[in-house]
C-alpha positions in Angstrom: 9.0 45.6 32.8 8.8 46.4 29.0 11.3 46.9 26.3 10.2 48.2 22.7 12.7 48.2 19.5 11.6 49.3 16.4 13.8 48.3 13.0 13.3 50.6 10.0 15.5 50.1 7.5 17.8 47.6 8.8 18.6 50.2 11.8 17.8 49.7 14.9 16.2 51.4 17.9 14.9 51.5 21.7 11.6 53.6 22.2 10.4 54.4 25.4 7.3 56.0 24.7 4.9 53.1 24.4 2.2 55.5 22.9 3.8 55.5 20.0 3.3 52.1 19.2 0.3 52.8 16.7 2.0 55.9 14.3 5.1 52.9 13.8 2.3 50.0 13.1 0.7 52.7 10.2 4.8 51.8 8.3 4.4 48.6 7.1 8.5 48.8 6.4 8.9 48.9 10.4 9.1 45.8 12.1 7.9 46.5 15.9 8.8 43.8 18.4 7.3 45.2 22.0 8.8 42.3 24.9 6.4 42.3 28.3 7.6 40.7 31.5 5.5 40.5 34.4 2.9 43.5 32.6 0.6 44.9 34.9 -2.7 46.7 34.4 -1.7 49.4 32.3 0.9 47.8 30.4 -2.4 44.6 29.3 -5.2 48.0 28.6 -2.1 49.2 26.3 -2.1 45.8 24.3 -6.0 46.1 23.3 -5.5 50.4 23.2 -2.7 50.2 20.6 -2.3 47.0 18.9 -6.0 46.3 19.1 -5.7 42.7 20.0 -9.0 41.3 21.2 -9.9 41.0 25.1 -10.1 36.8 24.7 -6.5 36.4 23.2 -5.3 39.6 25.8 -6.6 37.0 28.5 -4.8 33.8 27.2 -1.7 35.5 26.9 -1.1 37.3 30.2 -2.8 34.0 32.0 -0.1 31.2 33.5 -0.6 27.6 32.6 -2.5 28.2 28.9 -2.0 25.1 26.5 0.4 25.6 23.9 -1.7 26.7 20.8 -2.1 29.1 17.6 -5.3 31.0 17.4 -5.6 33.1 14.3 -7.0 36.6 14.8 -8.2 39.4 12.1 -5.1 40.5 11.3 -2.5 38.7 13.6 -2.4 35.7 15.6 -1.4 34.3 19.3 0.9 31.5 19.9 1.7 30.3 23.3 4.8 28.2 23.9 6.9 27.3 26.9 10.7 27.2 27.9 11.9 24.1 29.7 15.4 24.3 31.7 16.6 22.3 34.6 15.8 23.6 38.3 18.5 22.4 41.4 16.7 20.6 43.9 16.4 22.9 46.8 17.5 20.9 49.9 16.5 23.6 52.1 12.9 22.9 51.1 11.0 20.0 53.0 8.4 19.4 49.8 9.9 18.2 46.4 9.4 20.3 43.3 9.3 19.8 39.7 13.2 19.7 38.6 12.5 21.0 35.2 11.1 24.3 35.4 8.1 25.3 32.8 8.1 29.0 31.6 4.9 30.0 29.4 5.6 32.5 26.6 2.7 34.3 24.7 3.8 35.4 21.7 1.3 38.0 19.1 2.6 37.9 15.7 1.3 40.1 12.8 2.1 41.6 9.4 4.9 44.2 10.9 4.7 43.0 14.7 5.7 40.7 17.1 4.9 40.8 20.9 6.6 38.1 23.6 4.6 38.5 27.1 6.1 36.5 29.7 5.6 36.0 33.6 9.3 35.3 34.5 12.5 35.8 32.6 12.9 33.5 29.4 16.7 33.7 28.4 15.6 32.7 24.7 13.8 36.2 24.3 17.3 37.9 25.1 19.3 35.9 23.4 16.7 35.9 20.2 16.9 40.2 20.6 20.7 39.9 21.1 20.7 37.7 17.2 18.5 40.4 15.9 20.6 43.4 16.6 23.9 41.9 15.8 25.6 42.9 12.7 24.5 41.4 9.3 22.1 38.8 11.6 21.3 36.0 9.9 17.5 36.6 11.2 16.7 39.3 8.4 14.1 42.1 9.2 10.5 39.9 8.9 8.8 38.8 11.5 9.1 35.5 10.1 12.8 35.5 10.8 12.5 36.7 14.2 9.5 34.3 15.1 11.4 31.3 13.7 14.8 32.2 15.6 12.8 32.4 19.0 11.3 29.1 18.3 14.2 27.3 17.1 15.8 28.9 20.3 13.2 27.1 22.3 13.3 23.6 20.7 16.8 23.4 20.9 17.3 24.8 24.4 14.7 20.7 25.1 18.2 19.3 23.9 20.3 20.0 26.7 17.5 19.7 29.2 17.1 16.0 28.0 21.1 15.2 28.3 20.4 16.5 31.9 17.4 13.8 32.0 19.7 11.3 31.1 21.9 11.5 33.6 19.6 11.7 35.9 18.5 8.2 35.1 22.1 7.0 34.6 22.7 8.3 38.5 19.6 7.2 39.7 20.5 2.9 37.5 23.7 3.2 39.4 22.0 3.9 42.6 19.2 1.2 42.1 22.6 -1.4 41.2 25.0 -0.3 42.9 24.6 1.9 46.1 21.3 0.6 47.0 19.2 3.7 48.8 15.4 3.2 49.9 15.0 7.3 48.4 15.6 5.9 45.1 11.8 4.6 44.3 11.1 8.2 45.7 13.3 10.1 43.0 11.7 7.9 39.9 8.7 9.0 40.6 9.6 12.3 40.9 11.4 12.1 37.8 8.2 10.5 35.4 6.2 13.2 36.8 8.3 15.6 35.4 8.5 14.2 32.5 5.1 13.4 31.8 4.6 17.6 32.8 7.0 17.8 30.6 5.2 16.0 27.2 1.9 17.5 28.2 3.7 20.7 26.8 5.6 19.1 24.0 3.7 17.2 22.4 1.0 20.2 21.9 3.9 22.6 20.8 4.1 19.9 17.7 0.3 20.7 16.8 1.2 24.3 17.0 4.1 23.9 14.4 2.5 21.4 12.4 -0.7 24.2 11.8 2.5 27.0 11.2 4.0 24.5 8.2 0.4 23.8 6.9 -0.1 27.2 6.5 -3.2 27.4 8.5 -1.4 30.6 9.7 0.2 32.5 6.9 3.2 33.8 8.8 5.6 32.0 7.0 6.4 32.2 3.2 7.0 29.4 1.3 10.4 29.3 0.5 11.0 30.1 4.7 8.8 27.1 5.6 12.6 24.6 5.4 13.4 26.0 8.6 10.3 25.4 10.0 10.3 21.9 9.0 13.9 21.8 10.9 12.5 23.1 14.7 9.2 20.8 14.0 11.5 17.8 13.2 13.6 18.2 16.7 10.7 18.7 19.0 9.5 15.6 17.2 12.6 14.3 18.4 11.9 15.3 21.7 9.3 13.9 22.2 10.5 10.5 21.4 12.9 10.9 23.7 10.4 11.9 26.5 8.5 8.5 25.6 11.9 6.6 25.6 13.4 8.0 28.9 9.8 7.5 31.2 10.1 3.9 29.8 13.6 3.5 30.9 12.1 5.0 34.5 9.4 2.7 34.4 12.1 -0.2 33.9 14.5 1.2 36.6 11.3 1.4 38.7 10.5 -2.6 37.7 14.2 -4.2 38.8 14.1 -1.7 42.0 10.8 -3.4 43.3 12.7 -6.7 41.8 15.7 -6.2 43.7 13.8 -5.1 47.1 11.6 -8.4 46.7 15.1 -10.8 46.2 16.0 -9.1 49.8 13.3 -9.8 51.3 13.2 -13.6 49.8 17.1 -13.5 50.9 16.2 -12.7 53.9 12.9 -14.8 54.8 14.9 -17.2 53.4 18.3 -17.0 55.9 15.8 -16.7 58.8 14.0 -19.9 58.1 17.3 -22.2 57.5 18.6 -20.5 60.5 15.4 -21.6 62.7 16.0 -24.9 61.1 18.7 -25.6 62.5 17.7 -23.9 65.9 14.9 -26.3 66.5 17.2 -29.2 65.6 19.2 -28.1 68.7 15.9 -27.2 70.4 15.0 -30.9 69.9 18.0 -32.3 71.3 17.7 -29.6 74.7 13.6 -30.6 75.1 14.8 -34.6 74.9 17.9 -34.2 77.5 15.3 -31.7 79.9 12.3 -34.5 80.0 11.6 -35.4 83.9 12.5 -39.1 83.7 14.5 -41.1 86.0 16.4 -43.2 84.2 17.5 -41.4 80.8 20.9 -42.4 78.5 24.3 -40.7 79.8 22.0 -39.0 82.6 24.5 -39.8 85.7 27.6 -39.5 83.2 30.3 -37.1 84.2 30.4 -35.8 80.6 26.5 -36.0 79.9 26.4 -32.1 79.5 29.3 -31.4 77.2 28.1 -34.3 74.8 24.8 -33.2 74.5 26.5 -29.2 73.9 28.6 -31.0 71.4 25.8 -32.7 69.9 24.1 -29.6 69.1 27.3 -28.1 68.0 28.1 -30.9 65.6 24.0 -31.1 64.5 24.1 -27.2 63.4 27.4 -27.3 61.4 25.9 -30.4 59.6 22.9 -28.9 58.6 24.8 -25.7 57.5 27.1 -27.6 55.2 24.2 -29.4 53.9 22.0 -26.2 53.0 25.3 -24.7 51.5 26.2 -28.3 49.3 22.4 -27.5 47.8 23.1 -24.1 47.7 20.5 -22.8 49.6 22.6 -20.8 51.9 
C-alpha cells in the first residue's frame, strides 16, 4: 500500500502515478512526502529507480528490527524510529507476548522529500498527514516541519504508554499486598522484559536526536532547532521513567519473594509449635501404654479419662504459653 502527496505552493495533492516522482523532485518548491506500508518488490526497485537512494540504506529501511539511527547519505539521509503503544493480553493465546507493541518506521528525508516506510500501520504517520493538510497547519511546507511533527508525534505518543506502565505496576503492588496470587512473580517479569525492550529502543532514539540538534544532519535550521530541543527533552524523560518504573518492578519483585518466605517461616513455624505440643501428649500416651504390672492409677475406674484430660490440659498450656511469648 502506497500513498503519494505532493504540496506546491501551499496546495495540496494525491498522485497516483508513482513514475512521476522524479519530474516533482527536479522543483525544489515541491515538497514530496511518498508513505509505504508493507512495499513489496516493485514498490523497494521504485525507491532506488526514482529517488535514487542507495541499495544499503534501501535494505535497512524495508528490514524489521533495525536500531534506531541517522545515516547521512549524498543528498538525504535515513532515520529509523519506532512507535510504542500498549497491546491487550490475548487470553486466548497459551504463550505470553510482549504488552507494548514495537512498530519500526524508516523514514528518508531530503532537501524537498520525505519518505515513511513501515511494516504495519503507525497511527502517527496519519495523524502527522492529517496536521499537514489541515487548514493554515501549524507544520509549514519544509520537510523540517513535517519531520519534527512525526517525531514529536512519536515521543509523545511514550507518554501515555508509560501512564499505562504505571498502572500496571500499581495493579500488579496491590496484587503482591493485598490479593496475594502465585501469577504475580510471573507478570513482573513479564513486565521488566518489556520494558527493558522497551529502553533498548529509547534510549538509541536519544542518540538519533541528539546527532539531529548537533547538526551532524543539516535537516533542521537554526532557528527550528527549539522544537527539537523539546521532543529530545521528553524522550529524555522517558527514559527516566523506564529506569524508574523497572526499579519499582524490581522492588515489587523483592517484597513478593519477602512475603512468600514470611509464609513459609509462618508456616514451618505453626507446624513445629503444633508438633510440640503433639509429642508432649505423645509422651504422656507412650508412658500410660508401657507393659508394666504395677503402674499409678492403672486399675482406677477413671485412669483413662485422667490421662485424656491430662493431655487435654498439657496442649492448652503450652498454647497459652507460645501465645503469652508471642510465638503463635
Amino acid at each position: 500500500m502506497h500513498t503519494l502527496h505532493i504540496c506546491q505552493a501551499g496546495v495540496f495533492c494525491a498522485v497516483e502515478d508513482l513514475a512521476a516522482i522524479s519530474d516533482y523532485l527536479k522543483q525544489p518548491e515541491t515538497l514530496v512526502w511518498l508513505d509505504l506500508e508493507a512495499p513489496d518488490g516493485a514498490e523497494v526497485a521504485l525507491l532506488h529507480e526514482e529517488f535514487g537512494f542507495h541499495p544499503l540504506a534501501i535494505e535497512d529501511a524495508v528490514r524489521d528490527h533495525e536500531r534506531p539511527k541517522v545515516d547521512a547519505y549524498a543528498g538525504y539521509y535515513l532515520i529509523v524510529f519506532y512507535s510504542a503503544a500498549y497491546r491487550p493480553p490475548d487470553e486466548a493465546s497459551t504463550e505470553r507476548e510482549p504488552q507494548i507493541d514495537l512498530r519500526q518506521l524508516s523514514i528518508f528525508a531530503g532537501k524537498n522529500f520525505i519518505v515513511t516506510i513501515r511494516r504495519r500501520p503507525i497511527s502517527q504517520v496519519a495523524e502527522t498527514l492529517a496536521r499537514w493538510h489541515a487548514p493554515d497547519s501549524p507544520l509549514g511546507y519544509s520537510v523540517s516541519g513535517v519531520l519534527h511533527a512525526l517525531l514529536d508525534a512519536i515521543v509523545d505518543d511514550y507518554f501515555s504508554l508509560m501512564d499505562q506502565v504505571v498502572d500496571w505496576i500499581e495493579e500488579l503492588e496491590d496484587t503482591i499486598f493485598s490479593r496475594f496470587r502465585t501469577g504475580a512473580i510471573e507478570e513482573i517479569f513479564g513486565l521488566k522484559k518489556d520494558l527493558l525492550l522497551l529502553r533498548r529502543v529509547v534510549a538509541p532514539e536519544r542518540d538519533v536526536l541528539n546527532v539531529l540538534l548537533r547538526q551532524e544532519a543539516p535537516i533542521f535550521r537554526p532557528t527550528e532547532l527549539i522544537y527539537l530541543q523539546d521532543v529530545y527533552d521528553h524522550i529524555v524523560r522517558v527514559t527516566d521513567s523506564i529506569d524508574s518504573y523497572r526499579e519499582l518492578l524490581s522492588s515489587a519483585l523483592d517484597s513478593y519473594l519477602s512475603l512468600q518466605s514470611n509464609q513459609l517461616n509462618q508456616l514451618v513455624k505453626t507446624l513445629t509449635l503444633s508438633s510440640i505440643i503433639l509429642m508432649a501428649c505423645s509422651l504422656i500416651a507412650g508412658i500410660y501404654g508401657m507393659n508394666f504390672a504395677y503402674m499409678p492409677e492403672l486399675s482406677w475406674r477413671w485412669g483413662y479419662p485422667f490421662a485424656l484430660g491430662l493431655m487435654l490440659v498439657t496442649g492448652i498450656a503450652l498454647g497459652a504459653f507460645f501465645r503469652s511469648r508471642k510465638w503463635w
